[in-house]
N, C-alpha and C positions, 0 to 999 in steps of 0.2 A: 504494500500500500504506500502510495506518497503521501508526503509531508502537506502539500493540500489537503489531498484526501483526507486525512488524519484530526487535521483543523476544521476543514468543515463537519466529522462527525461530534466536534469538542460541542457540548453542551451550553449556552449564552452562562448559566451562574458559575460553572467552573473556570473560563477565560476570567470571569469577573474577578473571581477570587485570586486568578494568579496575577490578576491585573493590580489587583490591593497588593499581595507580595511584594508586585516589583515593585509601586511605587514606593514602598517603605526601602528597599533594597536604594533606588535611586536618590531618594530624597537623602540618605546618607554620604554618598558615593558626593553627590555635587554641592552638601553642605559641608564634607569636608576640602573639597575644591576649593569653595569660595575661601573658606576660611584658612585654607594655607595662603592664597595668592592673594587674599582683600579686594578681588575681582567683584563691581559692581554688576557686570553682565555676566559671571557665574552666579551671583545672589539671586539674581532673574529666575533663571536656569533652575537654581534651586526652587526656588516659589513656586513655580510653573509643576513640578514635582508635587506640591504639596496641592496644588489642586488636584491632580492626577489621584491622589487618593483619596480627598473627599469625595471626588466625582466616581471612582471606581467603588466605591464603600456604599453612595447613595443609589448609584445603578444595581449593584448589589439586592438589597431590599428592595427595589421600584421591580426587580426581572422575578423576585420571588414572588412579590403580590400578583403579577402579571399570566404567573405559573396556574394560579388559584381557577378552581372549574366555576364556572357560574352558581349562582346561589337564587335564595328569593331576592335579595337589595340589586344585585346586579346579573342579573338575567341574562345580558349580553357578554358577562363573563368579565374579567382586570385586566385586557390586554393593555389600555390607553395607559396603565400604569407604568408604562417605560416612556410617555413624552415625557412625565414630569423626570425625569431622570437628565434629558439630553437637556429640558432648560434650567434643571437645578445645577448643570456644568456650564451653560451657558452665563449664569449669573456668576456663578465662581469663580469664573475666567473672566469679568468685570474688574470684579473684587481685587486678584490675581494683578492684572493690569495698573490698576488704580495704584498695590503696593509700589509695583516697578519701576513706575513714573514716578511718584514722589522720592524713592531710594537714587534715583539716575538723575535728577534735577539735583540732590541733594551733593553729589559728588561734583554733579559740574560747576559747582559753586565753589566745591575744596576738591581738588585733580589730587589723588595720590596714589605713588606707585606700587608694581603690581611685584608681587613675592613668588618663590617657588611655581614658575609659570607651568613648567613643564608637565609634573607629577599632574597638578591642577588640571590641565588638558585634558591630561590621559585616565584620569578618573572619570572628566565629562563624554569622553569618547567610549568608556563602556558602559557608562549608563545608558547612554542613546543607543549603544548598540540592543542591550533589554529591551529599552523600549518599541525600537524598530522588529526585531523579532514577533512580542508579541502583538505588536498591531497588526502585520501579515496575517498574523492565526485568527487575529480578531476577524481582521474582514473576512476572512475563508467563512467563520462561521458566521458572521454575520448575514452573509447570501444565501445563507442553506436556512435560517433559522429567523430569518427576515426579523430582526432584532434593532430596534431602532438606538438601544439602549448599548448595544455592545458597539454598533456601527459608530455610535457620538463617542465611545472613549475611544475607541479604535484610530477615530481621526483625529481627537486628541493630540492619543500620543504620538500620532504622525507629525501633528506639528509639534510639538515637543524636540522630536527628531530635527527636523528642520532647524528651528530654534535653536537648540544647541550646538549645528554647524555654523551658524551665523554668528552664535557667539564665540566659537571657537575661532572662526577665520578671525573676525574683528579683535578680539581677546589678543590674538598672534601678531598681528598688525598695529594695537598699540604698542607693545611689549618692542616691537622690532624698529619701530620709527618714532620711540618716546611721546608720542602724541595722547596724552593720558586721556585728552577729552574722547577718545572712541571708546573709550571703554563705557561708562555711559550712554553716549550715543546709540552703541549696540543694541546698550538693555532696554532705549526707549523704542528701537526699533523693533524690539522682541515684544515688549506692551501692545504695537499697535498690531502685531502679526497675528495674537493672540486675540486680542479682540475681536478681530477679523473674524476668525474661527469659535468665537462665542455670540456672534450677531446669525452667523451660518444656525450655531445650532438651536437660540432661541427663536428662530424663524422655523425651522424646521418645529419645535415643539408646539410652536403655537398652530400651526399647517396639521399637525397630527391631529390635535383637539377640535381644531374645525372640521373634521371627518373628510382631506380632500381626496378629488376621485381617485382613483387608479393610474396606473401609468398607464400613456398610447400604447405601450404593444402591448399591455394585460386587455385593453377594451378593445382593440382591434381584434385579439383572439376570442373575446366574447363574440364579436360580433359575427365573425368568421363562426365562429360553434353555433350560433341561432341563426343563421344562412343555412345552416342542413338540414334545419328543420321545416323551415318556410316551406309553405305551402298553398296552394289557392284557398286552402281553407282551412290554414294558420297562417297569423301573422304574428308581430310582438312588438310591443309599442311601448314610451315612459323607460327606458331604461335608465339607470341611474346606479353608480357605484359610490364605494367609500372604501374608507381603510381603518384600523381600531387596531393599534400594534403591529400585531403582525399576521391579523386576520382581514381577510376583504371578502366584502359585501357587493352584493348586488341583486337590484329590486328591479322586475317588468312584469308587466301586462301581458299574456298570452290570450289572442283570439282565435276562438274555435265557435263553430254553426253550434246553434240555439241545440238543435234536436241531437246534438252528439251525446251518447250517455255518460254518466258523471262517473263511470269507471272506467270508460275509452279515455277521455278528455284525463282523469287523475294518472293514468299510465303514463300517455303521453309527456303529459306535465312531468313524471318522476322520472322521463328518461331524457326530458330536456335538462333536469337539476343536476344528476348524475353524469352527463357530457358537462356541460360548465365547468363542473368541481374536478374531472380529470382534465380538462385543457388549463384551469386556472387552480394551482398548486392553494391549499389553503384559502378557500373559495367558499361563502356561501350564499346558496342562491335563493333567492325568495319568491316567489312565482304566481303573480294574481290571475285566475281564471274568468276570464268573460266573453260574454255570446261573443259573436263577430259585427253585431250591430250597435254593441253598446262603446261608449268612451266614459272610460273614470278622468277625472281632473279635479287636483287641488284647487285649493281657492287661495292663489299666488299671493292678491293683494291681502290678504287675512293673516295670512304668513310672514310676509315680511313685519307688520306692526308690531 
């Protein structure tokens, strides 16, 4: 079996949990960095780590509730319990920022030089290499297990990764051309990059909560699987999807002749639901029956108020 392979069969709470690991493993590795070399853009570096495990710790509990089968309170089941996961990282990584900025202004105001550069480096260069590792494994699982929660740390520590080559270059670059103001510079640059990646993810959480549709090629392959069905005397009308974690929904209208018997017309209906849910992986389909003469419509303008 490959090393994909392997990750996409990893479970969303297990990744989680190695995801808590590493960042306790990193968050040492780059705060003792900072603190040999008094690198303001290592101090960044480090911070950015300490979000990484509030945010792996909260997704944690957000991918357990989301586990939970439906009940009487919530019928539809906790899957929506991992958006609040991607914008409780997303606020984090605010937070995160907000330290960065104030810590990199603070030096550019007192420039002081940077100690045991080396060692310093080389401790940030295997943190990132952790982190790079297990964000691969993350996204492997994140495709198989449509996890929105594992996908938001995932990308995280991607930029994490990122982040700590930029402060690595810059870091090198002051040290080698005395220029002490890059070294803050750095960290402000690493505030904004981060930020970046926390407006991504609180867009996306609040996109969950609004239940938006599906993606083009999920509804194109609906639409393509109720094309098979079509008939001079079916059609199927109102279609409408959604998404709820890592579950997708979809609601239509099927018409059928008035005098079809309501065990013909229910077959039918159960072998249109059953093609959906094998062309669209984690699918469920909801299925109104009516004559062929009648039209159901909401009442748009009552709805929006």
């Amino acid at each position: 079996m490959s090393l994909a392979a392997a990750a996409r069969r990893l479970e969303p709470h297990v990744l989680l949990r190695w995801s808590v690991a590493v960042a306790i493993v990193t968050i040492g590795l780059k705060t003792l960095a900072w603190w040999l070399t008094g690198s303001v853009g290592l101090l960044s570096d480090a911070m950015e780590s300490l979000v990484n495990l509030a945010s792996a710790a909260f997704a944690l509990v957000m991918v357990k509730i989301a586990m939970r089968p439906a009940d009487e309170d919530h019928p539809y089941g906790h899957h929506k319990a991992e958006y609040f996961s991607a914008g409780f990282e997303g606020l984090m990584i605010f937070l995160a920022a907000g330290g960065i900025i104030w810590a990199a202004v603070q030096r550019l105001a007192e420039p002081q030089p940077l100690q045991q550069l080396g060692l310093g480096l080389v401790l940030s260069v295997v943190s990132s290499a952790f982190n790079g590792a297990l964000a691969w494994a993350m996204f492997q699982s994140a495709r198989t297990h449509r996890s929105i929660a594992v996908e938001g740390d995932a990308r995280h520590l991607l930029t994490d990764v990122w982040t700590s080559a930029g402060v690595i270059v810059g870091v090198g670059l002051a040290a080698a051309t005395d220029w002490l103001w890059l070294d803050p510079v750095v960290a402000i640059g690493v505030a904004l990059n981060i930020l970046r990646e926390g407006v991504h993810l609180m867009w996306r959480s609040a996109e969950g909560l609004m239940d938006r549709a599906l993606e083009p090629e999920l509804i194109a392959q609906i639409e393509k699987t109720l094309a098979e069905f079509e008939h001079p005397t079916i059609r199927f009308d109102h279609v409408s999807t959604r998404r709820s974690g890592k579950r997708r929904f979809v609601d239509l209208h099927m018409h059928m002749p008035a005098g079809v018997s309501l065990g013909r017309a229910a077959a039918v209906r159960t072998s249109v639901e059953q093609a959906l849910m094998s062309a669209v992986p984690g699918l469920r389909a909801t299925i109104q029956l009516l004559p062929t003469n009648v039209e159901a419509h909401s009442n748009d303008e009552e709805d929006l108020i």
